[in-house]
LUMLUMBA-315347 format. One line per 3 residues: for each residue x, y, z of N, C-alpha, C. Coordinates in nm, 3 decimals. Layout:
# residues N
X,Y,Z,X,Y,Z,X,Y,Z | ...
***
This chain:
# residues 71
2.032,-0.136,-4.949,2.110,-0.164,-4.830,2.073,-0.068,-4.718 | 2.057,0.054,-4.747,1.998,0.165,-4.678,1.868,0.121,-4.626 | 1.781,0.018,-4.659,1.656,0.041,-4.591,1.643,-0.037,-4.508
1.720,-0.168,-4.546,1.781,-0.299,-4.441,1.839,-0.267,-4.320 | 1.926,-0.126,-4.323,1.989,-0.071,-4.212,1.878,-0.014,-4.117 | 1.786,0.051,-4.180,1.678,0.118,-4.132,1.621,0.015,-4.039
1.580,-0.078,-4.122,1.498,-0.155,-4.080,1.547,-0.257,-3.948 | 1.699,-0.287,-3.955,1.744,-0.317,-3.860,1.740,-0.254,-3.743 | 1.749,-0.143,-3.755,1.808,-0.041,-3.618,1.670,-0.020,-3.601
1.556,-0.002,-3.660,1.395,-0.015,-3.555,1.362,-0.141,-3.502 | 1.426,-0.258,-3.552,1.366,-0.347,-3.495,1.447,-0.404,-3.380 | 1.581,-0.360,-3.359,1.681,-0.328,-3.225,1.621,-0.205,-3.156
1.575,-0.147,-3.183,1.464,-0.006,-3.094,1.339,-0.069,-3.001 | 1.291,-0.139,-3.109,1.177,-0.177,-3.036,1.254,-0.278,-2.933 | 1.302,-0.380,-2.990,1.358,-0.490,-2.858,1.409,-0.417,-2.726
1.469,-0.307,-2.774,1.587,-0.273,-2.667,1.421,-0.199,-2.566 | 1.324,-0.139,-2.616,1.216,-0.100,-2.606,1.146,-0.183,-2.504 | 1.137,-0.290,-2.534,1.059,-0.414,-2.459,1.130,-0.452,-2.378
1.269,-0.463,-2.404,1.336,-0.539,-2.265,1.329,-0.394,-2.170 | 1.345,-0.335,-2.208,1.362,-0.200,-2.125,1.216,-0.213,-2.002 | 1.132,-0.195,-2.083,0.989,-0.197,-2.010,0.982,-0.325,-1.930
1.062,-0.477,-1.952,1.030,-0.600,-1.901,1.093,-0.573,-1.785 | 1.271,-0.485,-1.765,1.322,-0.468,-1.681,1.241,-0.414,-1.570 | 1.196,-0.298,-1.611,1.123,-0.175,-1.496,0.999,-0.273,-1.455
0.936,-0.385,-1.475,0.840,-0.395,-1.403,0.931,-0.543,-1.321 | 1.002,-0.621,-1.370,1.094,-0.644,-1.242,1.111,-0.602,-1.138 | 1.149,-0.479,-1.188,1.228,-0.400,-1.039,1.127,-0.342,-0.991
0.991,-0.304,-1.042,0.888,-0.282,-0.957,0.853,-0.371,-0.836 | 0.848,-0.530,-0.909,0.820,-0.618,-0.826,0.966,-0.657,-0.699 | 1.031,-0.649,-0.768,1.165,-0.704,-0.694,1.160,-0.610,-0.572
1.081,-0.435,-0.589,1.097,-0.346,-0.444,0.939,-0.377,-0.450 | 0.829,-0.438,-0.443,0.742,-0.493,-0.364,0.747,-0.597,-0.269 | 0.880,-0.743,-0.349,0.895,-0.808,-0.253,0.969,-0.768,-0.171
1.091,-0.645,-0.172,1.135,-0.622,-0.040,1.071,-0.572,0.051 | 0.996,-0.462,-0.008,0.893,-0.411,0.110,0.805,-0.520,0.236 | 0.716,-0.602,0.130,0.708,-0.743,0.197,0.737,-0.811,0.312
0.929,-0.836,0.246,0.986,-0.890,0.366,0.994,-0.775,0.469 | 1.077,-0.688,0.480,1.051,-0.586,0.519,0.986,-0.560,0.635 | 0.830,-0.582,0.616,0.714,-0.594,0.700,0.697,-0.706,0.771
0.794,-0.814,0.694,0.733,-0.938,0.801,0.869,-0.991,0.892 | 0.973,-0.897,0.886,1.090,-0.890,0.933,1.081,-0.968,1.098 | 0.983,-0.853,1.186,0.942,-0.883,1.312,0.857,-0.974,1.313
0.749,-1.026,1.227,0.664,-1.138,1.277,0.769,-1.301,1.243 | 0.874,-1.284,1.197,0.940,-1.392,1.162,1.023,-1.445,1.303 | 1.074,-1.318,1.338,1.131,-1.312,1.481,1.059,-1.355,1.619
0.959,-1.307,1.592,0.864,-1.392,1.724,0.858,-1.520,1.675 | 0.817,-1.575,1.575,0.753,-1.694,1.533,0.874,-1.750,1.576 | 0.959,-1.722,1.562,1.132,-1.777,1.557,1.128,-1.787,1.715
1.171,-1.709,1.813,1.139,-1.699,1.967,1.034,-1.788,2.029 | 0.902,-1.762,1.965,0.811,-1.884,1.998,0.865,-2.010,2.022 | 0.883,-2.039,1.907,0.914,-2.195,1.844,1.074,-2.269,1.922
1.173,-2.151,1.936,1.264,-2.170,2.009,1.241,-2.216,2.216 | 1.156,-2.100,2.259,1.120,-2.136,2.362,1.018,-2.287,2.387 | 0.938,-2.309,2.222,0.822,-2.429,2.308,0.907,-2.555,2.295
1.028,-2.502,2.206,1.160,-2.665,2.207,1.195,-2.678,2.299 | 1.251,-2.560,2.392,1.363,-2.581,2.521,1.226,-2.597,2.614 | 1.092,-2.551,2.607,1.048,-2.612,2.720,0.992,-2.813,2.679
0.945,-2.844,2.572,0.903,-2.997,2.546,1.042,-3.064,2.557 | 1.164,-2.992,2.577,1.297,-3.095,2.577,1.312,-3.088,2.706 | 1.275,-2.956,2.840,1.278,-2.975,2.921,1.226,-3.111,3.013
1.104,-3.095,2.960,0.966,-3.198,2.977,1.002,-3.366,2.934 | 1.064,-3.332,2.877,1.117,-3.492,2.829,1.206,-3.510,2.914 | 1.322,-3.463,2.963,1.442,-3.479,3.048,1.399,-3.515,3.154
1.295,-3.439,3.218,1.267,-3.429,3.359,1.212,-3.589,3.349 | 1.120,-3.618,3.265,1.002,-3.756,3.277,1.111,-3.826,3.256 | 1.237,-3.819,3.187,1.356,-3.922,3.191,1.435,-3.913,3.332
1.457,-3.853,3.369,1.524,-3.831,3.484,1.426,-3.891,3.592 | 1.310,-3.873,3.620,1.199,-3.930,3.731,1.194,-4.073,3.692 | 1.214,-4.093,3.570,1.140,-4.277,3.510,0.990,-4.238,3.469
0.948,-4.154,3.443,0.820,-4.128,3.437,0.764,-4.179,3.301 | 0.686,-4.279,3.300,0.647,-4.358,3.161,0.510,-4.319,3.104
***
């Protein structure tokens, strides 16, 4: 019964072992992807500003050619 115990509690060592190590390279990755975002924080913001300004000006552009009759 004694060696069954043994043998249990190494082979809960090693698991607890492996998940341990599966965790830490998670969280390696999990603070790579923040860094990531992080960095692309500001290029999201222009792209965002861009895309906002070329709407309000092609909706401008449409209004006006509606407003003239312009076909």
């Amino acid at each position: 019964m004694n060696d069954g115990l043994h043998r249990d509690i190494g082979r809960h060592d090693a698991q607890i072992e492996t998940l341990q190590n599966q965790m830490d390279q998670v969280l390696r990755e999990l603070h790579e992807i923040k860094a990531t975002l992080a960095e692309a924080k500001g290029g999201w913001r222009m792209l965002m500003m861009m895309g906002g300004a070329g709407a309000a000006f092609g909706a401008a552009v449409v209004k006006l050619f509606a407003f003239f009759g312009i076909k």
